[in-house]
C-alpha positions in Angstrom: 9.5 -30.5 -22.9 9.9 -26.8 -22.2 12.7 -25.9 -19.7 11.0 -23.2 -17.6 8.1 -25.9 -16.9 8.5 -28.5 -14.4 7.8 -32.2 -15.7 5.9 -32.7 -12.8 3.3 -30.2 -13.5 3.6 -30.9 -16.9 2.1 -34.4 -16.5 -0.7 -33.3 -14.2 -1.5 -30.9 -16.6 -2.1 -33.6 -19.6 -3.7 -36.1 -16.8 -7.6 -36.7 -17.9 -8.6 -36.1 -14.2 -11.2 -33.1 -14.3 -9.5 -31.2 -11.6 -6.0 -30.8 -11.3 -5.1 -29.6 -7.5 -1.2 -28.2 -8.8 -2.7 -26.3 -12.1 -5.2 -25.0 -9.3 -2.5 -23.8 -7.2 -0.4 -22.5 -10.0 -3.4 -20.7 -11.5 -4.2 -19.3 -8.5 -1.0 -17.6 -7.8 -0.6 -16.7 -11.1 -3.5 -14.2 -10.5 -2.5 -13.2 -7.4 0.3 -12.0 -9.0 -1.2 -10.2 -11.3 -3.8 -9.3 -9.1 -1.9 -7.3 -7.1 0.5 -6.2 -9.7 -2.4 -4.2 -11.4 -3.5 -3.0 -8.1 -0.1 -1.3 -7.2 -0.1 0.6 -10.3 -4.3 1.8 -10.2 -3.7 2.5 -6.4 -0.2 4.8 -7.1 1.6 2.8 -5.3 4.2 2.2 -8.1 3.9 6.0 -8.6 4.9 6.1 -5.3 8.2 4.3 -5.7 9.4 5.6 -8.5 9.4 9.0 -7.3 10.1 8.5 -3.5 12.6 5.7 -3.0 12.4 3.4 0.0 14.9 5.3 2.9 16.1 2.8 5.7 15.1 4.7 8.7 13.9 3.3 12.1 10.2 4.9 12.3 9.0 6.1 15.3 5.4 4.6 15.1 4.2 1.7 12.5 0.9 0.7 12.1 0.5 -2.8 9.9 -3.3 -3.0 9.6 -4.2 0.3 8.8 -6.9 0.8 6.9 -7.6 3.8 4.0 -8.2 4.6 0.5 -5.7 5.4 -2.5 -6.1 6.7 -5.8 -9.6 6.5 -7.5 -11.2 5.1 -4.3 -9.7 1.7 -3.8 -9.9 0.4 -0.1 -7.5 -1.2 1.7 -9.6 -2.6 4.3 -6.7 -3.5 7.1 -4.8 -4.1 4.5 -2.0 -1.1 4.4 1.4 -0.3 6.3 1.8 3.2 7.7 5.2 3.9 9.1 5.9 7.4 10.6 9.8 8.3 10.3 11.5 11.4 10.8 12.2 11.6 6.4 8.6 11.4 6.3 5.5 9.1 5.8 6.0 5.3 4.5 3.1 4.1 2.7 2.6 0.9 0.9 -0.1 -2.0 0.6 0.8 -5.0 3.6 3.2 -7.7 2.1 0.6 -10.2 1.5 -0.9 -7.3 -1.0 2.3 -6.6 -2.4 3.5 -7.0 -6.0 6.7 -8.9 -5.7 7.9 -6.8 -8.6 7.3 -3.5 -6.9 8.3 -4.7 -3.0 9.7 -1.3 -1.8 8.0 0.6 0.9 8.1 4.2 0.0 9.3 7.3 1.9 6.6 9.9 1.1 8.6 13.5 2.3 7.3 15.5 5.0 7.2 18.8 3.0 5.6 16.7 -0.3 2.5 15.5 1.8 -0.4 17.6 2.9 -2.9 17.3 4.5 -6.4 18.1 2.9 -8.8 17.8 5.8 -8.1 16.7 9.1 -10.2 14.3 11.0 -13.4 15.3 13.4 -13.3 14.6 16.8 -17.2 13.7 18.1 -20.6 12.1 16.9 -20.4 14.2 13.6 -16.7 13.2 12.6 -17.7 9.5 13.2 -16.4 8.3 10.0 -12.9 8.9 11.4 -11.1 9.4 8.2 -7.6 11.9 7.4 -7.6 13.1 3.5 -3.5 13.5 2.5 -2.8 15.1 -0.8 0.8 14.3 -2.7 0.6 16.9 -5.2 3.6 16.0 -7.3 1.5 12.7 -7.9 -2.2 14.2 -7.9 -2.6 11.6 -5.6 -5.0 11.8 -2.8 -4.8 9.5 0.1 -7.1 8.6 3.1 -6.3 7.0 6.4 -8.9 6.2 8.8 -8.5 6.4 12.4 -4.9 6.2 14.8 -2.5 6.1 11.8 -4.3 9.4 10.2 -4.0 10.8 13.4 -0.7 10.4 13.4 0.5 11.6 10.7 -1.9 15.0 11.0 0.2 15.1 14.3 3.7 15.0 12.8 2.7 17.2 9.7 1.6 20.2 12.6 4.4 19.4 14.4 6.4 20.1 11.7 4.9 23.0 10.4 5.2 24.7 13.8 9.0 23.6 14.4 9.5 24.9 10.7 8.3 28.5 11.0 
């Protein structure tokens, strides 16, 4: 009997029943895992981490079911967490999408974001969507709607407080 394997699950696994309900379960998380493991590196969110730490800040506005696009065009369909802090822009997939080997939210910088084109107010920007670049990462980022607003707020604020 290996010891990382439970008996349990062990003899449901050798049971002649066609469909075993706990080797469904443990198959299915198993490839959640991964799942979202592979995502966080195609996406840059692991990119993300490893160069901009999580900071422990209290952010001014937080948005948990935003909804954008990351690296190579991969949607996060009310499925990100945008947090705007005074360090700068905290970015990451919601928990549920979350590798638990890469849980960190990271602090994107204020001066390491930019933003490539702002969104369009009216019947012709209807698509609603802000393009952020990090160039350290050659990562390009879009936020649809509030939270994309939000940040193109901060970022002029900024610039205007900074010159």
């Amino acid at each position: 009997m290996s010891p990382f394997i439970p008996e349990a699950l062990l003899v449901t696994a050798r049971s002649d029943a066609p469909f075993s309900p706990v080797v469904a379960l443990v198959l299915f998380a198993g490839m959640w895992v991964l799942s979202c493991t592979v995502m966080s590196w195609v996406t840059g969110h692991r990119a993300l981490l490893v160069r901009y730490p999580p900071v422990d800040e209290l952010v001014e506005k937080s948005f948990h079911f935003a909804s954008g696009h990351m690296r190579w065009g991969v949607s996060f369909h009310n499925a990100l967490y945008v947090g705007i802090g005074t360090a700068g822009v905290h970015l990451a997939p919601n928990g549920l999408f979350r590798s638990p080997f890469f849980r960190g939210i990271p602090c994107i910088p204020w001066s390491e974001l930019h933003c490539v084109r702002p969104q369009e107010d009216g019947l012709f920007g209807w698509p609603g969507v802000s393009r952020f670049e990090v160039p350290a990462l050659n990562l390009r980022i879009s936020i649809r709607g509030e939270p994309g607003r939000a940040i193109e707020g901060k970022l002029a604020l900024l610039s205007v407080a900074g010159r």
